[in-house]
C-alpha positions in Angstrom: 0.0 0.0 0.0 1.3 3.2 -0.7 2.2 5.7 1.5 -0.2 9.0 1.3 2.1 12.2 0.3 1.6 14.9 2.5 2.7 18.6 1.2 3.2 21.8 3.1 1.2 24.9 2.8 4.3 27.1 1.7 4.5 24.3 -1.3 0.6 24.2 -1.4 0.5 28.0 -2.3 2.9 28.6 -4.8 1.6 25.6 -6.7 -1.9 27.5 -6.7 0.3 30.5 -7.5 1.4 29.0 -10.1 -2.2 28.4 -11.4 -2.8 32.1 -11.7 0.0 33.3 -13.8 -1.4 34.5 -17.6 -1.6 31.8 -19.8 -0.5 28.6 -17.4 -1.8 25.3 -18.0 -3.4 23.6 -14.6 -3.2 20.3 -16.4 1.1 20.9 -17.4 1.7 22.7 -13.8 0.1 19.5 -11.9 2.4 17.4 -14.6 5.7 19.3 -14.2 5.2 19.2 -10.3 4.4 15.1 -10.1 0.5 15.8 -8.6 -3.0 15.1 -10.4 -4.5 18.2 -11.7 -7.7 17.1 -10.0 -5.8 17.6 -6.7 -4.5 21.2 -7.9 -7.8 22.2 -8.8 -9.1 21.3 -5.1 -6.0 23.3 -3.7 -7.1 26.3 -5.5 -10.6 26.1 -4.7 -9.9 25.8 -1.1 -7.7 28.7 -1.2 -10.2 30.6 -2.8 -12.8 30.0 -0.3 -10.9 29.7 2.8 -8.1 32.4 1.9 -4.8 33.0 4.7 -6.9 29.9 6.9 -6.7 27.3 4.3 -4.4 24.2 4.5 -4.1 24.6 8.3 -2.8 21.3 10.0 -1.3 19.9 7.1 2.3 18.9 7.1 4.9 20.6 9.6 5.3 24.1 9.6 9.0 25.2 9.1 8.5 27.4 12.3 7.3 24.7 14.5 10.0 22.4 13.2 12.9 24.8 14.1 11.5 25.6 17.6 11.3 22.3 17.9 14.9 22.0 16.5 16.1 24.9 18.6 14.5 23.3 22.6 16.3 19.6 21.4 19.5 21.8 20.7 19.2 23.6 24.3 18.6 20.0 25.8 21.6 18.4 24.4 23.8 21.1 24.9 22.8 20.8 28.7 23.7 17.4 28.6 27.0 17.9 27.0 27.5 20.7 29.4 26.5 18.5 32.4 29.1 15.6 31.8 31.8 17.8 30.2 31.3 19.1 34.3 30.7 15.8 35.6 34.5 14.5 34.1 36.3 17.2 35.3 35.2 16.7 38.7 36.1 12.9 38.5 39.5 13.2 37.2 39.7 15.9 39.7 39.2 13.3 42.4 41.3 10.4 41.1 44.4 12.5 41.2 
């Protein structure tokens, strides 16, 4: 079974932006970027209706993912902190 593709809204967007540009082809955009047209078409009629809230809850959002990115950074770099610490007070007491 095939895995579904999930796309974000930043890609979601300038796909529908694409749709828009004088004298584009829905049909050859959907080709050149590997989706059906039928799918493209749904995109740009849910941005129509919905406007800034469409395609809300799809994908990750490259914000969230770098916060996320950014609280494991501070986590691990405590860690490292913490033993670097840890093994200088050890060799400190075996000498």
């Amino acid at each position: 079974m095939a895995q579904r593709r999930k796309f974000s809204e930043e890609f979601k967007r300038e796909a529908v932006g694409l749709t828009r540009l004088p004298g584009a082809s829905v049909s050859q955009i959907a080709q050149d970027l590997g989706i059906g047209s039928n799918l493209l078409f749904r995109w740009r009629r849910e941005l129509d209706v919905h406007g800034k809230r469409s395609f809300v809850g799809v994908g990750v959002a490259r914000d969230q993912e770098i916060l996320a990115l950014k609280r494991q950074l501070a986590r691990v770099t405590k860690e490292r902190d913490f033993l670097r610490d840890a093994a200088a007070f050890f060799a400190k007491e075996s000498s």
